[in-house]
C-alpha positions in Angstrom: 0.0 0.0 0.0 2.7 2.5 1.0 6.6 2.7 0.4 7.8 2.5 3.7 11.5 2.3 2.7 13.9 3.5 5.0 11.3 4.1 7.3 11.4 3.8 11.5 7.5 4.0 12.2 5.1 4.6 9.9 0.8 5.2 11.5 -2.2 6.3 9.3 -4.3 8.1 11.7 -7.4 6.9 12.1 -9.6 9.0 14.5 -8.6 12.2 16.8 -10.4 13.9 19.6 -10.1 17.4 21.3 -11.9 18.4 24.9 -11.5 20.5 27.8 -10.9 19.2 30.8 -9.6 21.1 34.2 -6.6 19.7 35.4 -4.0 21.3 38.3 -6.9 24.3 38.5 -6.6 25.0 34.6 -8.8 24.3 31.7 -6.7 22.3 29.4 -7.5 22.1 25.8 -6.2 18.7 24.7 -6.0 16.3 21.4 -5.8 12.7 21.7 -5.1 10.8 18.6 -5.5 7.2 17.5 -3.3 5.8 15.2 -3.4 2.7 13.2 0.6 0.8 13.0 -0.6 -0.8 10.1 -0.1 -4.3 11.9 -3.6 -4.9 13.8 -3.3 -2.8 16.5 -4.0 1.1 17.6 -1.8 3.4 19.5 -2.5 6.8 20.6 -0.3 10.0 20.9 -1.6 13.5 23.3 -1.1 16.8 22.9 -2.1 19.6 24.9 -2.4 23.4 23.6 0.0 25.8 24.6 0.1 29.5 24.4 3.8 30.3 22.9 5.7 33.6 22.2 8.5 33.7 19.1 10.6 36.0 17.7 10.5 35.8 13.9 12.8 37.3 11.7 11.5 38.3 8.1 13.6 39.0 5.5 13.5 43.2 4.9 10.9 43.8 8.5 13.3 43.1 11.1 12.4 40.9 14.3 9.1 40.8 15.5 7.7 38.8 18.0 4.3 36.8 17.8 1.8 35.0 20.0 1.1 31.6 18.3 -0.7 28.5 19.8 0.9 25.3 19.4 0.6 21.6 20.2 3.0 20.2 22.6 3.2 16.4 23.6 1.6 15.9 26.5 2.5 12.7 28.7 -0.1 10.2 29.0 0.7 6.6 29.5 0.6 4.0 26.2 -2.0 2.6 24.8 -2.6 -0.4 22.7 -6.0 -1.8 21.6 -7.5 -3.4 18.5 -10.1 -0.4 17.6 -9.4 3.4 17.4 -12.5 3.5 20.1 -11.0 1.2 22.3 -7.2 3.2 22.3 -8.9 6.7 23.1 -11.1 5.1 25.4 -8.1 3.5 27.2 -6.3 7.2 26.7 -9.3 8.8 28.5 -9.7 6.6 31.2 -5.8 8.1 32.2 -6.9 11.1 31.2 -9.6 11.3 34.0 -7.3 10.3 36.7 -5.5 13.5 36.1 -8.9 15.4 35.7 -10.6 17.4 38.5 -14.1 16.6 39.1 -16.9 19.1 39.9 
């Protein structure tokens, strides 16, 4: 299906979700992601959204810096099931145990 040639890991993603949840006092805004490893089996990978500053430099304006939102990893443990549903499931179940409840 796909020239993986010279190539460490390879996934086709097969389902992502974003929520909100309030962890350490803070509404988080964070992305799970299942991903297919093309051999049976589903993974997922988290990121959380962070507010960033940078200082660009444009050829001709000088430096400026900007605000940008980015995605950063964010640590939660592995995941391994036979359905995308069943990997972000597992990743939420984690997920809560960090979460505050109301």
């Amino acid at each position: 299906m796909y020239n993986r040639e010279g190539v460490s890991e390879f996934y086709e993603i097969a389902k992502t979700v974003e929520l909100y949840v309030r962890v350490n006092g803070v509404t988080e805004h964070i992305r799970i992601v299942a991903r297919d490893n093309l051999r049976g089996t589903f993974s997922t990978v988290s990121y959380i959204q962070r507010e960033i500053y940078a200082d660009l430099v444009y050829p001709g304006t000088g430096e400026s810096r900007v605000k940008m939102m980015v995605w950063a990893d964010w640590d939660l443990p592995w995941t391994n099931r036979d359905t995308p549903e069943e990997a972000i499931n597992q990743a939420l179940s984690f997920l809560w145990e960090r979460a505050e409840r109301d």
